[in-house]
C-alpha positions in Angstrom: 0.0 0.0 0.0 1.2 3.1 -1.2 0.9 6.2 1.6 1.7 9.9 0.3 4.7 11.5 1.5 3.2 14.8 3.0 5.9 14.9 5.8 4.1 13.8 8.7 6.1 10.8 11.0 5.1 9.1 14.4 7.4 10.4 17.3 8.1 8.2 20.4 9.3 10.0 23.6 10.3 7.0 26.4 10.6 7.5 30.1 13.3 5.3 32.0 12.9 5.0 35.6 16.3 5.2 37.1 17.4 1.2 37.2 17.1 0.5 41.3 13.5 1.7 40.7 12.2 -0.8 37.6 9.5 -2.9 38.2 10.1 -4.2 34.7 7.3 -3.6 33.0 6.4 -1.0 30.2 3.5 0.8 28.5 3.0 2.7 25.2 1.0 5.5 25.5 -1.3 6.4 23.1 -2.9 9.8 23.6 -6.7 11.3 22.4 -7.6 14.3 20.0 -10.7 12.7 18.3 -8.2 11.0 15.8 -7.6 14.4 14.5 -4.4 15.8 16.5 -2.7 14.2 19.5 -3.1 15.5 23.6 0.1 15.0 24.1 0.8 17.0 27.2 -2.3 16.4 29.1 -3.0 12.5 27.9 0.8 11.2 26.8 3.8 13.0 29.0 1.7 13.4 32.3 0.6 9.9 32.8 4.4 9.0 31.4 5.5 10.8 34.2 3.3 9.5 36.8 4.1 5.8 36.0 7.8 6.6 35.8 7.6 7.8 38.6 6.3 4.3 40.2 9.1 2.3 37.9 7.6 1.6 35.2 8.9 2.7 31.8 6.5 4.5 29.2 6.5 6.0 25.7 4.4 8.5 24.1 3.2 8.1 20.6 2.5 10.6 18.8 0.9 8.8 16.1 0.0 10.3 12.8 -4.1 11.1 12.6 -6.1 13.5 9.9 -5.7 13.6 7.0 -4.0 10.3 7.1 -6.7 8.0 7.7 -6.8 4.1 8.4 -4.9 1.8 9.0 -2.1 4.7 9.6 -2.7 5.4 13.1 -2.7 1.5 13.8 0.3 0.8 11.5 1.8 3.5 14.1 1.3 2.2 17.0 1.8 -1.5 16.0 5.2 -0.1 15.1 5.4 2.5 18.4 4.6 -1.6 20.4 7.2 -3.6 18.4 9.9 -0.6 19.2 8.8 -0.5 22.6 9.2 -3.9 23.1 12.5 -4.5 21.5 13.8 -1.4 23.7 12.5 -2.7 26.6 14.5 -5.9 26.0 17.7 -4.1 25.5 17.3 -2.8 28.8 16.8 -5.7 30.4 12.6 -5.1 31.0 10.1 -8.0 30.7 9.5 -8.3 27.3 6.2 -10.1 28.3 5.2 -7.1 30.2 4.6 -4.6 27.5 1.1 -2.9 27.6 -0.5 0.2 26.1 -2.3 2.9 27.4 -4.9 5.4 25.6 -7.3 8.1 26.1 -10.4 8.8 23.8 -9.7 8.6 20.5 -6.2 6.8 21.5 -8.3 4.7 23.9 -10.1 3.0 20.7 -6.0 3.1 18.9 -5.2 1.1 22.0 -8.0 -1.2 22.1 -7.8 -1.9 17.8 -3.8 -2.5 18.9 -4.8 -5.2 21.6 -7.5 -6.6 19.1 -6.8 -6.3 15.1 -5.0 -7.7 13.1 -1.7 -7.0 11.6 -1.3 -4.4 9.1 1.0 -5.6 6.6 1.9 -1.8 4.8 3.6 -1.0 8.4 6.0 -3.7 8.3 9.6 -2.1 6.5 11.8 -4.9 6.1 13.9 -4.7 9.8 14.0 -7.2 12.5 11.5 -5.4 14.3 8.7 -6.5 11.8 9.2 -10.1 14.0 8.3 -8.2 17.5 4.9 -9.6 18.9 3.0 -5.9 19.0 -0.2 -7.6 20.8 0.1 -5.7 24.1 0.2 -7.8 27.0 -2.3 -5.8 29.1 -4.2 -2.7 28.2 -5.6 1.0 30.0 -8.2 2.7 28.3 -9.6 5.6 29.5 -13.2 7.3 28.5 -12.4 5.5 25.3 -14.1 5.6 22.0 -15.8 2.0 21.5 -18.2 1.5 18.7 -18.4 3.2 15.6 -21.8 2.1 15.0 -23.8 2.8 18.6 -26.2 5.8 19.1 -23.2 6.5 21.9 -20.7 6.6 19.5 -17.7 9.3 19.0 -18.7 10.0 14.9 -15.8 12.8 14.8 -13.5 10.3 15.7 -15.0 7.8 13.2 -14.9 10.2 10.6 -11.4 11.5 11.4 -10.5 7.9 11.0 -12.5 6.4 8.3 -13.8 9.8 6.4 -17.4 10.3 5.8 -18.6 7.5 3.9 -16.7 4.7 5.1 -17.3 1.2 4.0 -20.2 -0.2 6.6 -17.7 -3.8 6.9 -14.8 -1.6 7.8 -16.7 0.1 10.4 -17.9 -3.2 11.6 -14.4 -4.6 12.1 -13.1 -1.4 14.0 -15.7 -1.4 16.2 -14.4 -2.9 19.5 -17.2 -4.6 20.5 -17.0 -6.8 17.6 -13.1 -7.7 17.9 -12.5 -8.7 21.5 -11.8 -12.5 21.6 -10.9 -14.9 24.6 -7.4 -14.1 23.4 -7.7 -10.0 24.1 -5.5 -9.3 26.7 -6.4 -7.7 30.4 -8.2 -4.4 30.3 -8.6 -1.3 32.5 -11.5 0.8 32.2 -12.3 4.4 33.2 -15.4 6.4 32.4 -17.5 9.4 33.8 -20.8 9.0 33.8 -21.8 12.9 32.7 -19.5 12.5 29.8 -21.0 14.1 27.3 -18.8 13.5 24.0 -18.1 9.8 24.5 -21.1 8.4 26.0 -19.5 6.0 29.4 -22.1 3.7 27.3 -18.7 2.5 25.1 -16.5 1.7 28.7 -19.8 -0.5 29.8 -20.1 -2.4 26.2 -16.6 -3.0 26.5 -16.6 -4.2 29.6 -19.4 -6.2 29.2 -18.1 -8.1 26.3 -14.9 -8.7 27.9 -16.6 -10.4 30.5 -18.8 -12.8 28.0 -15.1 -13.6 26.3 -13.8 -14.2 30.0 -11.0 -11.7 29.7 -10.0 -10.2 32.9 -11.1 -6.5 32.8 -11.6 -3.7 35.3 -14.1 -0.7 34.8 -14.6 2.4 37.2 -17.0 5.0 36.1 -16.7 8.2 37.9 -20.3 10.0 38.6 -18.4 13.6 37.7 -15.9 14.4 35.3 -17.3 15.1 31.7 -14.5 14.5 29.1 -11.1 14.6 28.6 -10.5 14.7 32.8 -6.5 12.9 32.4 -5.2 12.7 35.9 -7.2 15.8 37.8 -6.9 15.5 41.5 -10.8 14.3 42.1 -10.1 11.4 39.6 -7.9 8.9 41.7 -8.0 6.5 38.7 -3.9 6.5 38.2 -3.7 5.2 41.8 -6.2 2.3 40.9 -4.6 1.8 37.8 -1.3 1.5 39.6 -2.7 -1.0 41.7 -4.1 -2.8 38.6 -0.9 -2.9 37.2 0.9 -4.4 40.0 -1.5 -7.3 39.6 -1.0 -7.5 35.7 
C-alpha cells in the first residue's frame, strides 16, 4: 500500500525509571484528540510521568491522525509496540510485560492494537517487523468504543474512516466486535456525565470482555465530563497502579 509523502512521521518519547526503581514492565502511551491531533501533554507526557515515577517505563506516541486516515494510526502504533518492546529488551525489562495505554480517540487506537490484526503496509523490512505488537495488558480511559452505537464518537470515526466509510470496515473497527478470549487484560475508566463519549462505550466493552472471560476492570466516575486525564478528584492512576501491579 502506497501512503503519500506529506511529511508527517510518528514520534516516540520514552521514560526510563532510574534502574534501582524498575519494576520491569512498560507501556505505550497512546494519547486522544478525536483521531484528528494528539493530547500529548495532558494525555501522553503526564501519565508517562506518573508511571515513571512508580518504575515503570513508558512511551508517548505521537501517532499520525487526519488527514491520514486508516490503518495509519494503527500501523503506528503496532510499530510505536514492536519498538517499545525491543527497547525494553535491551534494557533488560520484561518483554512479556509490555502494555498500552490510551485516552479517547487513542483509547479506541489502543484497544484496535490489543484486538486487530496485523497491518501488513507498516511492516519495513527490519528485525522489528518479527516483534509480537499484541500488548500484553491494556488502559483505556473514557475511550471511544463503537463506531456504530447511538453512543458513539462519529468525529473520531470520521477522522478515522472519512465520511462515507465502508459499513464492513466500520464493523471490524468497532471494539465490541473484535475482542476474543485471546484479548489481553483491560482497564476501564469512564465518567458518567461525559458528554462526548457516551460511558455507554467503557460499559459495552466491559461487558463483552466479561462474556469472552477476559479479565477486565471498569470504574465509572459519577463527575468528570471528558477529557479529565489525571485531575486531583479522579484517583483512577492510583487504581490503575494497583491494577498494574497485579497485571
Amino acid at each position: 500500500m502506497a501512503l503519500p509523502d506529506d511529511g508527517l512521521f510518528p514520534n516516540l518519547h520514552v521514560y526510563l525509571p532510574s534502574p534501582e526503581h524498575r519494576t520491569g514492565k512498560a507501556v505505550l502511551i497512546l494519547p486522544g484528540g478525536a483521531y484528528a491531533y494528539v493530547s500529548s501533554a495532558k494525555e501522553g507526557h503526564r501519565p508517562a510521568q506518573l508511571l515513571n515515577a512508580h518504575g515503570i517505563a513508558a512511551a508517548v506516541l505521537e501517532y499520525r491522525h487526519a488527514p491520514r486516515r486508516h490503518p495509519v494510526p494503527l500501523m503506528d502504533a503496532q510499530r510505536g509496540l514492536r519498538v517499545l518492546r525491543h527497547w525494553a529488551e535491551t534494557q533488560g525489562l520484561n518483554t512479556d510485560q509490555v502494555g498500552v495505554m490510551g485516552f479517547s480517540a487513542g483509547g479506541h487506537l489502543a484497544g484496535s492494537l490489543a484486538s486487530q490484526p496485523v497491518v501488513t503496509a507498516g511492516r519495513i523490512g527490519d528485525t522489528l517487523d518479527s516483534v509480537a505488537f499484541r500488548p500484553d495488558f491494556a488502559a483505556l480511559i473514557y475511550p471511544v468504543v463503537s463506531f456504530t452505537a447511538t453512543t458513539s464518537h462519529f468525529g473520531s470515526r470520521d477522522n478515522l474512516l472519512g465520511k462515507s466509510p465502508d459499513p464492513a470496515l466500520v464493523e471490524a473497527l468497532s471494539l465490541e466486535n473484535a475482542i476474543t478470549p485471546e484479548t489481553p487484560p483491560m482497564f476501564l475508566v469512564h465518567a458518567q456525565d461525559d458528554q462526548a463519549v457516551s460511558p455507554a462505550n467503557s460499559i459495552a466493552l466491559f461487558e463483552v470482555l466479561t462474556r469472552h472471560q477476559v479479565p477486565a476492570e471498569l470504574h465509572i466516575y459519577p463527575e468528570g465530563g471528558h477529557g479529565f486525564g489525571l485531575a486531583a478528584n479522579h484517583p483512577w492512576g492510583e487504581l490503575l497502579l494497583r491494577w498494574l501491579s497485579r497485571s
